[in-house]
DRENVO-370646 format. One record per residue: x, y, z of N, C-alpha, C, CB in turn; residue in one letter; residue number from 1. Coordinates in steps of 0.1 Angstrom, whole numbers, plus 2048, in hexadecimal, padded with zeros to 3 digits. Atoms other than C-alpha are relative to their C-alpha. Glycine has a CB too. Layout:
N
[atom [X, Y, Z], [X, Y, Z], [X, Y, Z], [X, Y, Z], "A", NUM] ...
//
This chain:
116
[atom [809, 7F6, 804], [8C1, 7CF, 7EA], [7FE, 7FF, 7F1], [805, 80E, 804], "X", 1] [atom [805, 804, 80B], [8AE, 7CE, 7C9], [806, 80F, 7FD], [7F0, 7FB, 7FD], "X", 2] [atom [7FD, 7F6, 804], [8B4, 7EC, 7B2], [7F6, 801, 7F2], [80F, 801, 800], "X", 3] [atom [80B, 801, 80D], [897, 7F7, 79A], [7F7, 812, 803], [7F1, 7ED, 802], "X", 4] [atom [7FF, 7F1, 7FE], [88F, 81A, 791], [7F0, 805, 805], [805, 808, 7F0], "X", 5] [atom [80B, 7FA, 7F8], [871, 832, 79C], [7F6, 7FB, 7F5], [800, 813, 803], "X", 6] [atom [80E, 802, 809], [85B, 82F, 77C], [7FE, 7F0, 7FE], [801, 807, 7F0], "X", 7] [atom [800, 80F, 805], [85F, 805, 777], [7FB, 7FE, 811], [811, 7F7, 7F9], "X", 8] [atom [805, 802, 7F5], [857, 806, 79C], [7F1, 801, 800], [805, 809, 808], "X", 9] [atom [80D, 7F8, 801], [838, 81C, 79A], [7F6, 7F1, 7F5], [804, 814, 7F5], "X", 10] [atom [809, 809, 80C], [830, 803, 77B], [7FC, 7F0, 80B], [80D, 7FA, 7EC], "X", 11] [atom [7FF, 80D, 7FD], [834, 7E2, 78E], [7F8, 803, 80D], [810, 7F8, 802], "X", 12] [atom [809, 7FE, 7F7], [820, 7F2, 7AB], [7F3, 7FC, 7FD], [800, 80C, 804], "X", 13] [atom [80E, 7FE, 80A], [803, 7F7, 78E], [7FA, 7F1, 801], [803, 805, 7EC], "X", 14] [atom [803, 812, 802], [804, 7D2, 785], [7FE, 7F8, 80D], [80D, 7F8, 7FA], "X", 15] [atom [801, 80C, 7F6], [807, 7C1, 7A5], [7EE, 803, 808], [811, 803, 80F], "X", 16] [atom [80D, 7FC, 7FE], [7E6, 7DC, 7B0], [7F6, 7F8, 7F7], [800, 80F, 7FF], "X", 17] [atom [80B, 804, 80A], [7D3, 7D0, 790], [7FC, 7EE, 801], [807, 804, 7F0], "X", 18] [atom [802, 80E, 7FE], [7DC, 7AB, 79C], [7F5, 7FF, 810], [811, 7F9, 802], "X", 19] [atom [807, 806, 7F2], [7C8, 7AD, 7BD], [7F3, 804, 801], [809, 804, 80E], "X", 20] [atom [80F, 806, 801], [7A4, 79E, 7C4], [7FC, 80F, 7FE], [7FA, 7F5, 810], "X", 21] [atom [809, 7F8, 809], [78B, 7B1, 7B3], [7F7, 80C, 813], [7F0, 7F0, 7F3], "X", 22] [atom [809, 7FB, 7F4], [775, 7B4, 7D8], [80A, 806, 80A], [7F5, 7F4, 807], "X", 23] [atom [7F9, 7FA, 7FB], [796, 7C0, 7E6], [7FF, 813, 7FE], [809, 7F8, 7FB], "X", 24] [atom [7FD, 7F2, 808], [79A, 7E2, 7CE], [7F5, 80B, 801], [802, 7FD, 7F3], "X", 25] [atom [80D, 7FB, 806], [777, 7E6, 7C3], [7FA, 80D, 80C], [7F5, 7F2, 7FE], "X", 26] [atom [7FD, 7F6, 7F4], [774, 7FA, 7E8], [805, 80A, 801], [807, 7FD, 808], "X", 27] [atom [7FA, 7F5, 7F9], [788, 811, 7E8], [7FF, 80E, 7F4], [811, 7FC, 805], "X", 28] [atom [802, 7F3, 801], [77A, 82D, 7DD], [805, 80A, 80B], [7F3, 801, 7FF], "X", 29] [atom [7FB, 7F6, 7F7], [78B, 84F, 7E1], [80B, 7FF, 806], [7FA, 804, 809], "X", 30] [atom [7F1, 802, 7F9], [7AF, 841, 7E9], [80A, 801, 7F5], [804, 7F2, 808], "X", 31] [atom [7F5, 803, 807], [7CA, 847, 7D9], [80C, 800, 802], [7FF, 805, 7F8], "X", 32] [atom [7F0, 80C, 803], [7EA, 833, 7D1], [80A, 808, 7FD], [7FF, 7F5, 7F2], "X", 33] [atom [7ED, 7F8, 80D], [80F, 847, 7CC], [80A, 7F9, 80B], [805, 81A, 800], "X", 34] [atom [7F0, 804, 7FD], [82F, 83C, 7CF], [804, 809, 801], [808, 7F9, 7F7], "X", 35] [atom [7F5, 7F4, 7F8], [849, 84D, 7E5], [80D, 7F8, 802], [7FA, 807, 812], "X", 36] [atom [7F3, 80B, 7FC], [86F, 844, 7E8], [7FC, 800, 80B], [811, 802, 7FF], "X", 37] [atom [800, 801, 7F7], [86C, 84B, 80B], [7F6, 800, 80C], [806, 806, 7FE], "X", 38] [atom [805, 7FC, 7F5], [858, 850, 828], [807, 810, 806], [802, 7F4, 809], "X", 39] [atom [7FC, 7EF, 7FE], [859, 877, 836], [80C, 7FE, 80B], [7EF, 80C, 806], "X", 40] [atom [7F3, 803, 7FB], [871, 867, 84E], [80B, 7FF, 7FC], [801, 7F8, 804], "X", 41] [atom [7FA, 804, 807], [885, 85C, 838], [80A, 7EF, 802], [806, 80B, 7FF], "X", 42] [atom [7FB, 80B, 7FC], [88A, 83D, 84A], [7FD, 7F3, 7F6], [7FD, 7FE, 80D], "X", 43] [atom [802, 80B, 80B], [88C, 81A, 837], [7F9, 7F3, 80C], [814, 7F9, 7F6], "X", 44] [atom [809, 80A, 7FB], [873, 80A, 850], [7F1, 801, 7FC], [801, 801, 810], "X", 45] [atom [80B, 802, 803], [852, 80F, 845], [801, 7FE, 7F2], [7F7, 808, 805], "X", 46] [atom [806, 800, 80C], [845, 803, 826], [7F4, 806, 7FB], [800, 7F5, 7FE], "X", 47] [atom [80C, 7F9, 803], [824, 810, 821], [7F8, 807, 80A], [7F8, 7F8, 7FA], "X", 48] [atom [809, 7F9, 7F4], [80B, 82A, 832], [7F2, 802, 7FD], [806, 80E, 805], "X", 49] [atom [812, 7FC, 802], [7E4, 82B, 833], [803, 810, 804], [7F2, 7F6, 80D], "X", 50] [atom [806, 7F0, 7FD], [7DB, 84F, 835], [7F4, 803, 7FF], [804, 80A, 7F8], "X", 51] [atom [812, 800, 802], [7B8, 856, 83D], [7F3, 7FB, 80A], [7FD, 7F5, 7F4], "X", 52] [atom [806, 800, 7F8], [79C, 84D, 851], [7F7, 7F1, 7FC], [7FB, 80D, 801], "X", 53] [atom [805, 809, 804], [78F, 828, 850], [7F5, 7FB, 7FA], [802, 7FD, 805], "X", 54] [atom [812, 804, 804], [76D, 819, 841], [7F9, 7FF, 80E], [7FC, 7F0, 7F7], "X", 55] [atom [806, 805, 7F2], [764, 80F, 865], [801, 80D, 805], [808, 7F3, 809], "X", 56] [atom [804, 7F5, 7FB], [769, 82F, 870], [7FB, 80E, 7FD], [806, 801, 804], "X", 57] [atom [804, 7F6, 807], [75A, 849, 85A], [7F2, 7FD, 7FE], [807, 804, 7F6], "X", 58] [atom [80E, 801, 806], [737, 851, 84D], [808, 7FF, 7F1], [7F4, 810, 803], "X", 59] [atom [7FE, 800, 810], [736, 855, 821], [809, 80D, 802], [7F1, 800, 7F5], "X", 60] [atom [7F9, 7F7, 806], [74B, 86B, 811], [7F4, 80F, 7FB], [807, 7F8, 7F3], "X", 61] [atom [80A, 7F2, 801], [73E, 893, 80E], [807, 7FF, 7F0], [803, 811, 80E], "X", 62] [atom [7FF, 7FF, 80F], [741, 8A1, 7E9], [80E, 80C, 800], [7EF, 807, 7F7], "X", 63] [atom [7F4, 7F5, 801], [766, 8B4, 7E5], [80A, 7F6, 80F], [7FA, 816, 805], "X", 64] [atom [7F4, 806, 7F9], [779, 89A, 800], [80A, 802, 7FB], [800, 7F4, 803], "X", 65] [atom [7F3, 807, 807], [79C, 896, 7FF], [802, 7F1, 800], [80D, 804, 807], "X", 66] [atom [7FD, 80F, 803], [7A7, 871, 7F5], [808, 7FA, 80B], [808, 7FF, 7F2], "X", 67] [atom [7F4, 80A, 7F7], [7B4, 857, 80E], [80D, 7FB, 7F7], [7F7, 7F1, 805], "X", 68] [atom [7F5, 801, 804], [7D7, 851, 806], [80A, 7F0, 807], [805, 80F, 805], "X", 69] [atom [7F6, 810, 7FF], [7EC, 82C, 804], [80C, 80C, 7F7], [7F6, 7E9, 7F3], "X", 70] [atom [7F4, 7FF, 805], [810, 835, 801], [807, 7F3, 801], [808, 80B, 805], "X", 71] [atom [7FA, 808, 800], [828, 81C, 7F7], [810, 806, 7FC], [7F9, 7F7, 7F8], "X", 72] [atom [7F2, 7F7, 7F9], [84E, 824, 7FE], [80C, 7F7, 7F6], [803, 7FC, 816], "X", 73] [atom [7F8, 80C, 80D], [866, 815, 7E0], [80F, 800, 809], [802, 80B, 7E8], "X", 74] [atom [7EF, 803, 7FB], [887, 81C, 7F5], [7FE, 7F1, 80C], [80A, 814, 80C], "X", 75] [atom [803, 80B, 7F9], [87B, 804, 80F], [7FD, 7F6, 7FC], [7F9, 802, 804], "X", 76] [atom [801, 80A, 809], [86D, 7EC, 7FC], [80C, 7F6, 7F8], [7F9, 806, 7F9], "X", 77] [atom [7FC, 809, 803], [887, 7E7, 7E9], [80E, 7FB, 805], [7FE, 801, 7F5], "X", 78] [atom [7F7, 804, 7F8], [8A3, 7E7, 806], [800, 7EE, 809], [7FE, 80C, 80A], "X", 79] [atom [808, 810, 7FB], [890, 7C6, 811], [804, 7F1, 7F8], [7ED, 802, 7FD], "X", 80] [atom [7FF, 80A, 807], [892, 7B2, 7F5], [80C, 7FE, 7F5], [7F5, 7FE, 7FB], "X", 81] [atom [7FA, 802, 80C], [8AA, 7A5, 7D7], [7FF, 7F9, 7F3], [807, 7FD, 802], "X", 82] [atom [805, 7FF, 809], [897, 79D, 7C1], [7F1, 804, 7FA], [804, 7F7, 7FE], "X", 83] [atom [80C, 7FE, 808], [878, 7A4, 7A6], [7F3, 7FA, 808], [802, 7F9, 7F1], "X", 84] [atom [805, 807, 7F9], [86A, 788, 7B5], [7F9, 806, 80B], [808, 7F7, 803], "X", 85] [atom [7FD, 7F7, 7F4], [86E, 796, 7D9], [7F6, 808, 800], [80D, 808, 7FF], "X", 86] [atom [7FF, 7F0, 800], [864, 7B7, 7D4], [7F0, 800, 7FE], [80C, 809, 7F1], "X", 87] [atom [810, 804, 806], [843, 7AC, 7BF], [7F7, 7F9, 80E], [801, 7F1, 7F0], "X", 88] [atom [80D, 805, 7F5], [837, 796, 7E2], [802, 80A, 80A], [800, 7EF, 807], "X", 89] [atom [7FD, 7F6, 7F4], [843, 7B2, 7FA], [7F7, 80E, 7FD], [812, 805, 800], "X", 90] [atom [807, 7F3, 7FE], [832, 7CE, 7E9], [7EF, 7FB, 7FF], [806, 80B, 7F2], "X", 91] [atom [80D, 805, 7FE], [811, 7B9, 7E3], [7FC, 803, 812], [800, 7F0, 7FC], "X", 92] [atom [800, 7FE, 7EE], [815, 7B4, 80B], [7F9, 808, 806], [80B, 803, 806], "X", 93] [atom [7FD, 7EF, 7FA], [81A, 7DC, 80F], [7F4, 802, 7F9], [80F, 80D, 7FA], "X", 94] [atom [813, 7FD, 801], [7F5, 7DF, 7F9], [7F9, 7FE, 808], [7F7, 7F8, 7F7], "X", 95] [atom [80F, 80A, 7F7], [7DF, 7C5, 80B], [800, 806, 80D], [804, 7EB, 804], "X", 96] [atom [7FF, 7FD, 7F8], [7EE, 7D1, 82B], [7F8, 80F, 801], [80C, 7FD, 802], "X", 97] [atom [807, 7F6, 7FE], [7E6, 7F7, 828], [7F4, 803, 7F4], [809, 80A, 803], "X", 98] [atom [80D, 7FD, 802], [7C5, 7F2, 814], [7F8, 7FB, 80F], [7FC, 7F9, 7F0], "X", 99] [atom [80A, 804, 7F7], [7B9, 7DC, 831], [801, 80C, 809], [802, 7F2, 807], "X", 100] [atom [805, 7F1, 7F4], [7BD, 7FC, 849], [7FA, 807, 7F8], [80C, 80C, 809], "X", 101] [atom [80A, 7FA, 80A], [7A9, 80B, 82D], [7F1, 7FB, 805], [804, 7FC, 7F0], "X", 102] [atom [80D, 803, 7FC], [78F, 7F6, 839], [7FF, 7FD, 80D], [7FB, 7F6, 7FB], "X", 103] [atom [804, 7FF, 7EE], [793, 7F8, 85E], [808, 7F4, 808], [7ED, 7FF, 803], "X", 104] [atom [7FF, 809, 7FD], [7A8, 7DA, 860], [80D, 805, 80A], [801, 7F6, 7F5], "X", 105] [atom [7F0, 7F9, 7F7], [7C7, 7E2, 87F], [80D, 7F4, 7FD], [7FD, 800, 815], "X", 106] [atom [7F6, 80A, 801], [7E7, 7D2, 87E], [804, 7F4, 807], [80A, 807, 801], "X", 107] [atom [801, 811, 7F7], [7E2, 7B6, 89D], [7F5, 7F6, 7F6], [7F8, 803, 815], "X", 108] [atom [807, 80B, 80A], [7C5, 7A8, 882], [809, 800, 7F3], [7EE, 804, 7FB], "X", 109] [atom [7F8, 802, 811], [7DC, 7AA, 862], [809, 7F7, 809], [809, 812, 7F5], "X", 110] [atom [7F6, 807, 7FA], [7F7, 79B, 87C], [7FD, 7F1, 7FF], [802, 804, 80C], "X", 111] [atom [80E, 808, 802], [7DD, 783, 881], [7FD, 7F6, 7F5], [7F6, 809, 7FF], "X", 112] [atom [805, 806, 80F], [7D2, 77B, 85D], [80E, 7FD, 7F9], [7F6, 80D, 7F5], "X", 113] [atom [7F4, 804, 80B], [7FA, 778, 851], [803, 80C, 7F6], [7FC, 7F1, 7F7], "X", 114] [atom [7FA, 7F5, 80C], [7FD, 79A, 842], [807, 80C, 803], [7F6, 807, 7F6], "X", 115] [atom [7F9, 7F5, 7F9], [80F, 7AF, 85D], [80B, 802, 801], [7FE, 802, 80A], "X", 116] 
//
């Protein structure tokens, strides 16, 4: 298990987000990104959770929505790996994975594509 605190977490989330493809991000309008140690379970099996309702399945956004929600889960994350290294391709992973259900993508096509 790695060991690296809440705010250097939060930071290395920032960076690894600001590293990925432009026609990836540029989408997602109205989501937003927080770091949580946990899951409301408190279990150390999920890493990340879409919250929200997909592109494929909604009309546009009305004026006063609430924001779709990507959580990413730092106790989990970093029970997984031991190192910097590690941690940096696991939480990338935990992006790509729940932005693509952001765009309607399910987990047998991410399985699929190598990102489930």
């Amino acid at each position: 298990m790695y060991d690296l605190d809440a705010d250097r977490f939060e930071a290395l989330v920032g960076e690894i987000f600001d590293e990925l493809p432009d026609d990836m991000v540029d989408g997602l309008d109205n989501v937003a990104i927080v770091i949580e140690d946990l899951p409301e379970d408190g279990s150390l099996d999920l890493l990340g959770l879409y919250s929200g309702i997909a592109l494929t399945d909604r009309g546009q956004y009305g004026f006063g929505e609430l924001p779709d929600m990507i959580s990413i889960y730092r106790e989990p994350l970093l029970a997984i790996v031991d190192t910097e290294d590690e941690l940096r391709t696991q939480v990338r992973i935990t992006l790509v994975h729940e932005i693509a259900h952001f765009y309607g993508i399910d987990d047998e096509e991410l399985h699929s594509l190598g990102w489930g």
